[in-house]
N, C-alpha and C positions, 0 to 999 in steps of 0.2 A: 714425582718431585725429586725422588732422589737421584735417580737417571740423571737429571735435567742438572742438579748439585754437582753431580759427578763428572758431566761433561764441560761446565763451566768453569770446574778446577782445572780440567785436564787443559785446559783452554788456554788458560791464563799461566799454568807452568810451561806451557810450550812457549808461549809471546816472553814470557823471563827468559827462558834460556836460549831462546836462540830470536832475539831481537832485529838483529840484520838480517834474517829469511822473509822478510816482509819491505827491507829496502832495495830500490833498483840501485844497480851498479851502474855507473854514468858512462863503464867503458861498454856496457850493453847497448846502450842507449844511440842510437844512431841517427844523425842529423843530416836531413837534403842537404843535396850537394847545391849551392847558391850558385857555384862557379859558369854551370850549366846552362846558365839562364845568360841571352845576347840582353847589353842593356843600351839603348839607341839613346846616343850622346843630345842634351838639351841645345836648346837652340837660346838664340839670345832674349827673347821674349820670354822663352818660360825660367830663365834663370832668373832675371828680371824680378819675375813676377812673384818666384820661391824667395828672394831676398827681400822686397816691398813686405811678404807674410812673416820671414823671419823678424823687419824691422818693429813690423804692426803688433806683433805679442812682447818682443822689448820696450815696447812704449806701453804698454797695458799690465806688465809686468812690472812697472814703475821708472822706466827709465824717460829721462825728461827729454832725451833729445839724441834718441840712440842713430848713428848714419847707417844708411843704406849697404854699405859695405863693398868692398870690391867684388866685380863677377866677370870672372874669369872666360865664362865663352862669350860674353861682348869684346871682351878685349882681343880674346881670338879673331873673331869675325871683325875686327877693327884694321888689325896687322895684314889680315887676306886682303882686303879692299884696294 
């Protein structure tokens, strides 16, 4: 029991005195590279369709009459034509 005393002090003065030995450093911390990854440009339907979703949670988020918004590769694929 007293062992058991003795290492629960020792425990708990070490977590006091040296408190930041137990946090990571952020400049450790190392994050994928995002850059890495090809990302294949939408097409006009699935833009479409991600602004129709964005519309349908601002309407269900209380908005009374939120527009569909401009998208950008419709109007692309408008200017090619």
């Amino acid at each position: 029991m007293l062992k058991n005393l003795k290492l629960l002090a020792l425990a708990s003065l070490c977590s006091a005195l040296f408190p930041s030995a137990v946090l990571a450093d952020a400049d450790v911390i190392s994050m994928p590279d995002v850059t890495a990854e090809e990302v294949a440009p939408k097409s006009c339907a699935e833009a479409t369709k991600e602004a129709e979703f964005i519309r349908e949670m601002k309407r269900t988020d209380g908005d009374t009459n939120p527009e569909l918004g401009d998208v950008p590769e419709c109007r692309a694929e408008r200017s090619d034509a």
